[in-house]
Every structure is written in structure tokens, then in C-alpha cells.
C-alpha positions in Angstrom: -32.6 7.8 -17.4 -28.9 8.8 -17.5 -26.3 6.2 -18.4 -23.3 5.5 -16.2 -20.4 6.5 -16.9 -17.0 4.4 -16.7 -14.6 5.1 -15.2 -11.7 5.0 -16.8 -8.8 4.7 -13.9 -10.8 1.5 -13.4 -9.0 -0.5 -16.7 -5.6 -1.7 -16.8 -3.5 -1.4 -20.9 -5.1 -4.0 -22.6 -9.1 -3.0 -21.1 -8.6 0.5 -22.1 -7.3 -1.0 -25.8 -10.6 -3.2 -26.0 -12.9 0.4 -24.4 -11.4 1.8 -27.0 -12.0 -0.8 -30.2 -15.6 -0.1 -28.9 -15.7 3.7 -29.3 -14.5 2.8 -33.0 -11.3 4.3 -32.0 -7.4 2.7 -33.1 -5.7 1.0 -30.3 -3.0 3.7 -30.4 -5.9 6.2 -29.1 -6.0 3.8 -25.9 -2.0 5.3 -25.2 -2.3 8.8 -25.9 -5.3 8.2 -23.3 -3.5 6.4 -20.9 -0.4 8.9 -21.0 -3.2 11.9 -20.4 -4.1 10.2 -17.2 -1.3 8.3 -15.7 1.6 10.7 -17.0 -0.3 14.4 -17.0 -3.4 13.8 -14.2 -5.2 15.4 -16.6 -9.1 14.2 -16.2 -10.7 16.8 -18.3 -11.5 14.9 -21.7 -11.0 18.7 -23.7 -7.4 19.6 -21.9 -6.4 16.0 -23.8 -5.3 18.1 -27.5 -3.8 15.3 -29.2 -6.7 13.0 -28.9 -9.7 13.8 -32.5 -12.3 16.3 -31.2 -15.0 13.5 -32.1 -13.0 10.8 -30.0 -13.3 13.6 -27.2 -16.9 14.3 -27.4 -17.7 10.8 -27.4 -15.6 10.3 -23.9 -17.3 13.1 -22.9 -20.6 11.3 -22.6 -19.5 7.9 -21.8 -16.7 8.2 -19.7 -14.9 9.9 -16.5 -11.2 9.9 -14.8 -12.6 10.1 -10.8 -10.3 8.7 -8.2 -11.5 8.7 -4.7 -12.3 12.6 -3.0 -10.1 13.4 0.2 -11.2 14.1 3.2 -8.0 14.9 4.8 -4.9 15.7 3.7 -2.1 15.9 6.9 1.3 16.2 7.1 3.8 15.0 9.8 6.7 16.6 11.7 8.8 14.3 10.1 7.5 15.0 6.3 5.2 11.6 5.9 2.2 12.8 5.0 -1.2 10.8 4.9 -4.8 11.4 3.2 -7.8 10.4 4.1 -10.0 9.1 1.3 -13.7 8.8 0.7 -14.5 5.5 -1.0 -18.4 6.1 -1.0 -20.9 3.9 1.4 -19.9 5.6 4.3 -15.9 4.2 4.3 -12.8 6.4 3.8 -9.4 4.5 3.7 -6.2 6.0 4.4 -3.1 6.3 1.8 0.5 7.2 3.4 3.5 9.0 1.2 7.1 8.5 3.1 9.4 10.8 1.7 13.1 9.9 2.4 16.6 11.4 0.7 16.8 9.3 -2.3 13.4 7.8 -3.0 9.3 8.8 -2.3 7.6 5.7 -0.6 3.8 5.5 -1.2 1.7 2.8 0.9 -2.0 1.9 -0.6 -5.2 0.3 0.6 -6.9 -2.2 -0.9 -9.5 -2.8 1.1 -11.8 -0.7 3.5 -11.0 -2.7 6.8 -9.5 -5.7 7.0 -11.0 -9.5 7.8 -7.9 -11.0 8.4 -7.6 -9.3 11.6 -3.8 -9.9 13.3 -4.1 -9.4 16.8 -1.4 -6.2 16.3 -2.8 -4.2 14.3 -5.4 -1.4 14.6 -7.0 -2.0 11.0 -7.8 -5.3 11.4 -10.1 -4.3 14.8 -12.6 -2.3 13.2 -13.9 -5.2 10.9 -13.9 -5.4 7.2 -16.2 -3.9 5.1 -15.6 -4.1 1.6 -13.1 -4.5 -1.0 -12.1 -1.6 -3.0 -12.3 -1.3 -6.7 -9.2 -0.5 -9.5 -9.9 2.8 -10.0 -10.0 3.4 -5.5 -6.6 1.4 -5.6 -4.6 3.1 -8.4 -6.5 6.6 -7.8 -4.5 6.5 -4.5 -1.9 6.8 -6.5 -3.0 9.1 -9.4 -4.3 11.4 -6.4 -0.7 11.5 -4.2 1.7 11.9 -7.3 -0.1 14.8 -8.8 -1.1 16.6 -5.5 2.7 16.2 -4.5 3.2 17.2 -7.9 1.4 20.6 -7.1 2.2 21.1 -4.2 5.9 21.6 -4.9 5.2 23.0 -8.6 6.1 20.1 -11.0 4.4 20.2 -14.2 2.5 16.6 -15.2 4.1 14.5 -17.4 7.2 11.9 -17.9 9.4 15.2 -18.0 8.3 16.7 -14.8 10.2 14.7 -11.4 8.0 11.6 -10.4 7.9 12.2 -6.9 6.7 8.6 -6.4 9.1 5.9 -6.8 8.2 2.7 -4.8 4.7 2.1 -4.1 3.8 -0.3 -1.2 0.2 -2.2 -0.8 1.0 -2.5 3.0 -2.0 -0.3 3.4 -5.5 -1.0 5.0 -6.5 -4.9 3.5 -4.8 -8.1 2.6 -4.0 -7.1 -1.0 -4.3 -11.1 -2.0 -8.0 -11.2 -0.5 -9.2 -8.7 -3.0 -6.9 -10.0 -6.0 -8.6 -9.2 -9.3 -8.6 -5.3 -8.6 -5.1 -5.3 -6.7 -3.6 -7.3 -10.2 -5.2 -4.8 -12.3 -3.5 -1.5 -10.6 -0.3 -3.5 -10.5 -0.3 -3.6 -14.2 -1.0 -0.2 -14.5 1.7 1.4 -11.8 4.2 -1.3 -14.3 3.0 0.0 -17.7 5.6 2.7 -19.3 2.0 4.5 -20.4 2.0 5.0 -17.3 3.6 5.3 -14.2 6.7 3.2 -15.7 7.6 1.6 -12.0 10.1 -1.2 -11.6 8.4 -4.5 -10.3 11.4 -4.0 -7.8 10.1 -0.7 -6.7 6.3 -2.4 -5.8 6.1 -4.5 -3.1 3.2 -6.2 -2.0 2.6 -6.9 1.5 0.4 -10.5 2.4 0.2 -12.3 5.9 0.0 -15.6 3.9 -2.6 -16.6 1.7 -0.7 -18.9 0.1 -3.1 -20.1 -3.1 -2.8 -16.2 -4.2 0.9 -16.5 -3.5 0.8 -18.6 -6.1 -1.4 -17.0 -8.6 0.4 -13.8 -8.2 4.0 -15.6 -8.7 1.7 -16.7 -12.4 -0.2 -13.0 -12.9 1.8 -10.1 -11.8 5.2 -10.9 -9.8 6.7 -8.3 -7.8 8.6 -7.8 -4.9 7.1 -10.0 -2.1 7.0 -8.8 1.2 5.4 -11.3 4.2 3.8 -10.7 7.1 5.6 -13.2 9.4 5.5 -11.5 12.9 6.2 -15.1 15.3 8.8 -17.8 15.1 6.5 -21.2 15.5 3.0 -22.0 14.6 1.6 -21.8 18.2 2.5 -18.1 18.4 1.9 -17.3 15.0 -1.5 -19.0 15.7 -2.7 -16.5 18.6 -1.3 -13.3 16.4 -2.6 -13.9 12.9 -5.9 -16.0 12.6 -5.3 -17.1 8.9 -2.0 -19.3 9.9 -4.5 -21.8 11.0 -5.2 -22.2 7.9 -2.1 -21.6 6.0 0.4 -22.9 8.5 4.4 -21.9 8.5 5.8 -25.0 6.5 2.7 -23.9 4.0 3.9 -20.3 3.4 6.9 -20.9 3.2 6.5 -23.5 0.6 4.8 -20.7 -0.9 7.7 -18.3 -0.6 10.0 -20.6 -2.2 7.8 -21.2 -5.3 7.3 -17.3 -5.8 11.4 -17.2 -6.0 11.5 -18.3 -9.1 9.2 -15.7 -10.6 10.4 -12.8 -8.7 12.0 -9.6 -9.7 14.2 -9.8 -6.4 16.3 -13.1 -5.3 14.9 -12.5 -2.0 11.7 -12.8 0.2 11.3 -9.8 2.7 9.8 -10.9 6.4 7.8 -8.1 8.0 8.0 -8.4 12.0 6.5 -6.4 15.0 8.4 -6.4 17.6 6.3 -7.0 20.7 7.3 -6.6 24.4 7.3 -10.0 26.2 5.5 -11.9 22.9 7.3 -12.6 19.9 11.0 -10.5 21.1 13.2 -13.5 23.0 16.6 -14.6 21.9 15.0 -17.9 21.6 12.3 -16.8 19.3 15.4 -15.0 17.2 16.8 -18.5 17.0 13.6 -20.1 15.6 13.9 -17.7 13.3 17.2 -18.4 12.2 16.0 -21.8 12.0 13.2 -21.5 10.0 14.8 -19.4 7.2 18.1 -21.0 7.2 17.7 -24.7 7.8 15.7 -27.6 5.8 13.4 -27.7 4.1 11.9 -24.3 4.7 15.2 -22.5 3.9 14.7 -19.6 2.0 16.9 -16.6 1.4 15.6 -13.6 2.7 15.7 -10.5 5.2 14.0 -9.1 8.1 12.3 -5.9 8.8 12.3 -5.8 12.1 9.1 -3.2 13.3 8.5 -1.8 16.1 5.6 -1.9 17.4 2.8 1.0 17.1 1.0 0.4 20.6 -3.1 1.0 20.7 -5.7 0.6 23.3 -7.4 -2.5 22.1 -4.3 -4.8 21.4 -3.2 -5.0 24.9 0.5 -5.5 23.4 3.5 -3.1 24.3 6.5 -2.1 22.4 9.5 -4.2 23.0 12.2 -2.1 24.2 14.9 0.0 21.9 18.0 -2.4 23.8 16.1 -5.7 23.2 14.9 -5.4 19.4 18.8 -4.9 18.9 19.9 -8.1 21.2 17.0 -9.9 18.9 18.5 -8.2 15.4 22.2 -9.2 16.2 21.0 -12.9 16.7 19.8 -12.7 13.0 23.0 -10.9 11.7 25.4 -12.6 13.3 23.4 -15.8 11.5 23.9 -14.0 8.1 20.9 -13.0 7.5 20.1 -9.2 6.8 18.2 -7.1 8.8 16.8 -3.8 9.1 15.0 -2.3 11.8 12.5 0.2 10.6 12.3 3.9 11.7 8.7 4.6 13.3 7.6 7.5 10.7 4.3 9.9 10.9 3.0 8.1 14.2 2.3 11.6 15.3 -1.0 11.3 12.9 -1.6 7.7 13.4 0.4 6.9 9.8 2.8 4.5 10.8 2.7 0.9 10.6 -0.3 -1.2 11.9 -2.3 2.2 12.7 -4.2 2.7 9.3 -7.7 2.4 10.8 -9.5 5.0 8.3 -12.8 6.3 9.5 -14.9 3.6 8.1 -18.8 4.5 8.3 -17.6 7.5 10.4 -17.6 10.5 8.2 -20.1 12.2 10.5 -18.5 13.1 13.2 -16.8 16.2 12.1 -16.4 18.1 15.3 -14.5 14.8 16.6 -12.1 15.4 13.6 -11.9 19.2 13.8 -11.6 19.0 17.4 -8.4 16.3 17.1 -6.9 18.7 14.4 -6.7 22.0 16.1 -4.8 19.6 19.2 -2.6 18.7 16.4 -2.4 22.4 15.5 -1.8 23.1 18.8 1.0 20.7 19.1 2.6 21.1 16.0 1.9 24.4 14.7 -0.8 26.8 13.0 0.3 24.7 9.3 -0.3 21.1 10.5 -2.9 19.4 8.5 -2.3 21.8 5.4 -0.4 21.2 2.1 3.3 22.0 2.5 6.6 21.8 0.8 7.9 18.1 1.7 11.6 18.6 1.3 14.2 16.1 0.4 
């Protein structure tokens, strides 16, 4: 009978100290071991030269560095560039790097699926199936910094440029559903034996479960990013189930009580923008209401996102003219606002379209077939590992 081995992207700092104390091994072993995988992406035990040879040949036996296989690894006209992740039991989840002039954006799953299941949003329709595990959350992230790494020919290590440097959980899942594992990789993107990130730089994206608001404000605080998306209870109701349990005076309760733990003095609202929904001047004024006025008043900005349309949501895109009518209302209330540039819808990366290919890794021809359209579309390189610039 062979013994299991752990897996060692799975423990956070202090886990890997204790992993260690059992090995018989000096907590100091537990850095040089956590800078060998976090700083170097190194996952063979013998390319690890500072650690003893016995040390070594122990982890050798015991232990592994595995972070979840990809499936597919394609790259947008516009640089964003998404993988496709296997996750074992038939589910693949879908990871999403954004590079832009001054910073590289990288958005992570938690979950395979989603069960909170807004009415906007592709991932949510195909049902939730399970959540994923530490080493599947910060392996997405172990995986993209050294395969961007390679890619453009940066050595490993805290010398070599991080080409990650803001890491959003706005991937597949609600990140506060599966909390444990999603606190876990949060401490180790944070840890300077590691990946050394800001808690500025991480956000966490939640449509509002506000007793993990809470415990996250308690656990790990970082930047706080909410899925807000309507203007009163009633519509907020019919677009994101969970508000009827967590109504708008409740979150943003919440919201208020995270302030004083946060790294930022702000909250960020998330909002998709949706033709003939959620888009009138009077919703805009709600808005302005609800943020500003009170006792709901919280200081904060809007992301204002358009919407990514799909066949099941029966929802449309409001229109360029009328997301900037709805913006100004906001601005000219004081309240800053962005509107978000759509990025790498062109291979169904952008916002609200992570849907994976949960319990679909069979049908290959279907995926070969849709990548040499791509190909056609965008060239003989699309789908393969290039130089992202910039």
C-alpha cells in the first residue's frame, strides 16, 4: 500500500512550520522551503541545494509541489491570456492573467461552478460542483507566474521581475462560500516567503455573504470588492438569489464593519451594466442614495461593467451612450467611477464568462474544432504561448 503524499502548495507559513517540526526539521527549513516554491517554482525536492540531503530524501517520500495540470493555455488579441485547469473529478476551472502598462492582473477560481448563481453570469448556470482545495487555488497562481515567467525568459526568484502584481479571486465561485481554503492562499500570496503581495494589490470579489464579510474583516483583510449589480432590494432580488437572504441594508452593514479593518479606506461596487434592467438614471440615483445617504453611507467607488451577453441569460448589453449618462450621475454626486474595458472576450475571458468545462473534458474534437476557428480568426499562433508585451 503506498502512502499519500502531501501536497505541499496545500499549507499556508505557519502549516508548513508545524510539517516541518514533524519531519524533525528547524522551523527555518519551513522558509528556505517555502522560498523554493513560491519564489523559484522549483518542485523538484533535489533542485532545492540549500535544503540537508537527508531533509531532501525525506520530502522525497512524503511529499510533492503539484498544482493543478492545464488543459489549455490561450492567448487574446488584446494580450489577456486564460488557462484552462484540470482540478480532477471531471472539472477544469479557468484562471485569467490581464496584462496592462504598469501592472499584471491575475483573476482565480475558487470554486468549480458556482451555487450562488446571479442571473448575469455564465458561471453560475452550469451549477456548482465542488469547492476547490489550497493547493487548486494558490497553484493558479504558482502555475501563471512561472509559465509567464518562461515564457518571456525570467529566471525564478525574488530577483527575476514578478510579472504578477494584483491578484483578483473574481474568478469561477464565491470565494466566501469556500472560506477556509480561500483564507489559507490569501496568507500565502501575503507572505514575503512568498509571493510578498500588498493586501492592497488582492482583492476579493463576494456578492454578499455577509457572516464571512465579517470573519474575513477578523482573518485575512484585504481589499474588498462587492458584487452589487441593482439599486433596491426588489431588483437585486430577481439578479442575485443570495440578497434574499442577505438583503442591501445587511451588506452594507457589513461593508461598513469591514472599513475598519481594511487595507484601503474604500469599498469597491462591481456592476453589470444591463440594457433595460438595472441602467436608468433613476436606478443611478438609488445608487447615489444608497452609498451616500443614512445610514447605509459608505465611501466607496463604482466599477461600472459592461455586460458580457450569453444565450441563457436573456439580458443585453446596455448601450456605450447610456452606461456614460448612468456614470456621470454618480460623478457628478462625487462618487468615483470607472467603467471597465471589456478584455479577452474573444476567448470567453472576460467578466461573467468563466464557465470552465466542468465534467466536460471529453469532448476534445468540440475544443479542437473551436480552436482552429480561433486560429482561423486570429491567426496560425492563437492558443499558443507568446510574448505578452507591456
Amino acid at each position: 500500500m503506498t502512502t499519500a503524499l502531501t501536497n505541499l502548495l496545500d499549507m499556508d507559513p505557519a502549516q508548513l512550520v508545524a510539517y516541518c517540526g514533524e519531519l524533525g526539521e528547524k522551523p527555518f527549513r519551513a522558509k528556505q522551503l517555502q522560498r523554493w516554491i513560491h519564489q523559484f517554482g522549483v518542485a523538484d525536492f533535489d533542485q532545492m541545494t540549500d535544503l540537508a540531503k537527508s531533509l531532501r530524501d525525506k520530502l522525497k517520500t512524503r511529499a510533492e509541489v503539484r498544482a493543478p495540470a492545464i488543459i489549455s493555455d490561450h492567448t487574446s488579441t488584446d494580450g489577456t491570456r486564460k488557462w484552462l485547469v484540470d482540478v480532477g473529478q471531471g472539472n477544469a476551472v479557468e484562471t485569467v492573467f490581464i496584462p496592462e502598462e504598469n501592472r499584471g492582473t491575475l483573476c482565480i477560481s475558487t470554486q468549480a461552478g458556482c451555487a450562488v448563481n446571479c442571473r448575469f453570469c455564465s458561471t453560475g448556470k452550469q451549477g456548482f460542483n465542488r469547492n476547490l482545495s489550497v493547493a487548486e487555488i494558490i497553484g493558479q497562481l504558482w502555475m501563471a507566474e512561472f509559465e509567464l515567467r518562461k515564457t518571456k525568459g525570467i529566471e525564478g526568484g525574488p530577483k527575476g521581475e514578478r510579472q504578477i502584481t494584483n491578484v483578483v479571486m473574481m474568478g469561477m465561485g464565491e470565494p466566501l462560500l469556500n472560506f477556509e481554503p480561500t483564507v489559507t492562499a490569501l496568507r500565502l500570496m501575503l507572505d514575503d516567503n512568498a509571493y510578498g503581495l500588498s493586501r492592497r494589490r488582492v482583492t476579493l470579489s463576494t456578492s454578499g455573504v455577509v457572516p464571512m464579510i465579517d470573519k474575513l474583516a477578523q482573518e485575512c483583510p484585504v481589499a474588498l470588492a462587492v458584487s452589487l449589480h441593482a439599486s433596491n432590494d426588489a431588483l437585486r432580488d430577481g439578479l442575485i438569489p443570495l440578497n434574499r437572504k442577505h438583503p442591501l441594508r445587511e451588506l452594507m452593514a457589513a461593508c461598513q464593519r469591514y472599513l475598519e479593518f481594511a487595507p484601503r479606506d474604500f469599498i469597491t461596487f462591481e456592476y453589470c451594466m444591463l440594457d433595460g434592467v438595472n441602467d436608468s438614471d433613476t436606478n443611478a440615483r438609488e445608487l447615489v442614495e444608497l452609498v451616500t445617504q443614512g445610514d447605509t453611507a459608505i465611501p466607496c467607488k463604482f466599477n461600472l461593467i459592461p455586460f458580457n451577453p450569453f444565450p441563457e441569460s436573456g439580458l443585453k448589453r446596455s448601450h456605450n451612450p447610456r452606461i456614460k449618462a448612468f456614470a456621470q450621475i454618480l460623478m457628478d454626486a462625487g462618487i468615483v467611477t470607472t467603467i471597465r474595458k471589456t478584455r479577452g472576450d474573444d476567448i470567453d475571458a472576460a467578466c461573467g464568462q468563466l464557465a470552465g468545462e466542468v465534467k466536460d473534458r471529453t469532448r476534445v474534437q468540440e475544443r479542437m474544432q473551436k480552436m482552429a476557428e480561433y486560429q482561423g480568426k486570429f491567426g496560425k499562433d492563437f492558443g499558443r504561448i507568446v510574448e505578452i508585451t507591456g
